[in-house]
C-alpha positions as CSV (number, residue, x, y, z in Angstrom):
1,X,-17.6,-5.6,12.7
2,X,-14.2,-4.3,13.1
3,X,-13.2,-1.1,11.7
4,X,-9.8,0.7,11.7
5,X,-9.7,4.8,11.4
6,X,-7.2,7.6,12.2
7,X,-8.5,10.2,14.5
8,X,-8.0,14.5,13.6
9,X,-9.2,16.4,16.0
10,X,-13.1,16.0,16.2
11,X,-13.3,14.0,12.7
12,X,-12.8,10.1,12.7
13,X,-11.7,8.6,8.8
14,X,-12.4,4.9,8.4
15,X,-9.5,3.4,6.9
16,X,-11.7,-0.1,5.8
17,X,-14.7,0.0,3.6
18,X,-18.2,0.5,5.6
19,X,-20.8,-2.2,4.3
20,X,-23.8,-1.5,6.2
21,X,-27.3,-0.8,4.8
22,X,-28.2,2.5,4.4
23,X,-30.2,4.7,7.7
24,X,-29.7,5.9,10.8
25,X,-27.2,3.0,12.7
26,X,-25.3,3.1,15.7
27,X,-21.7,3.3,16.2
28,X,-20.0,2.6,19.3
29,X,-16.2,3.5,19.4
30,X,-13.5,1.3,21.6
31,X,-10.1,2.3,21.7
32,X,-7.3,-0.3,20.8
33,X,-3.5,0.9,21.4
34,X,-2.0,-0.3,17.8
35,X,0.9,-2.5,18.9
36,X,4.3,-0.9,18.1
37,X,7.8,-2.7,18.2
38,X,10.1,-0.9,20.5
39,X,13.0,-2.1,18.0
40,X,12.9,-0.7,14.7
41,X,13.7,-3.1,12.0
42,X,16.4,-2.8,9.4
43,X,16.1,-2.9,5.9
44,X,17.1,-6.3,5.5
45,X,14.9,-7.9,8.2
46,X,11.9,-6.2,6.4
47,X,13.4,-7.7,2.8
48,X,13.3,-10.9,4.7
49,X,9.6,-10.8,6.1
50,X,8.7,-10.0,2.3
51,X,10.2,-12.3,0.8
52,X,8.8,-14.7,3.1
53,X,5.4,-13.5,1.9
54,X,6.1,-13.7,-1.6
55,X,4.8,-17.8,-3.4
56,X,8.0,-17.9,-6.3
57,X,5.8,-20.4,-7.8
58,X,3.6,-18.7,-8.5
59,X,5.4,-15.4,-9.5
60,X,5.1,-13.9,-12.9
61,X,8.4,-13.1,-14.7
62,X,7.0,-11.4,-17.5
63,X,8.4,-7.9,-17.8
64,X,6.1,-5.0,-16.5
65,X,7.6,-2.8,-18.7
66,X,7.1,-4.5,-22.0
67,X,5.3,-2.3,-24.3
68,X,4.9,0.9,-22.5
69,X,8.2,2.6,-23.6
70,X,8.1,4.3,-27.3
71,X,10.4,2.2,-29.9
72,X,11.0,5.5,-32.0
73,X,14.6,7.1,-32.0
74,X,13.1,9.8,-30.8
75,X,14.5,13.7,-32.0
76,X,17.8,14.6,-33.7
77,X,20.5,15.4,-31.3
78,X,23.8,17.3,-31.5
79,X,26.3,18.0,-28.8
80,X,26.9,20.9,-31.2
81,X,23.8,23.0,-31.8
């Protein structure tokens, strides 16, 4: 079983669930270097490489926002009060 975790000091967080029956188990820990792109990538590339993840078939168009906002005028305003 593969974990990831980030490292503080003396402390190790697991980043993944842990599904492993509960008692005493042993752990051993093996260090993999995360690769890291010398080259940062712009804005668009990374627009790009989502897109490309993205099935428009099956996308939902509905609005998100339908029903969340308050259809009252809300309070009386004046410029002049």
């Amino acid at each position: 079983m593969n974990l990831r975790a980030i490292k503080y000091g003396q402390t190790i967080q697991l980043l993944d669930p842990l599904d492993l029956p509960d008692g005493e188990i042993t752990i051993t820990v093996q260090l993999v270097e995360p690769e890291i792109s010398d080259a940062p990538i712009t804005f668009w590339d990374a627009m790009q490489q989502w897109r490309a993840t993205i099935d428009w078939d099956d996308w939902d168009d509905s609005d998100p926002w339908e029903g969340v906002r308050d259809p009252s005028p809300g309070r009386e305003f004046s410029w002049d009060d």
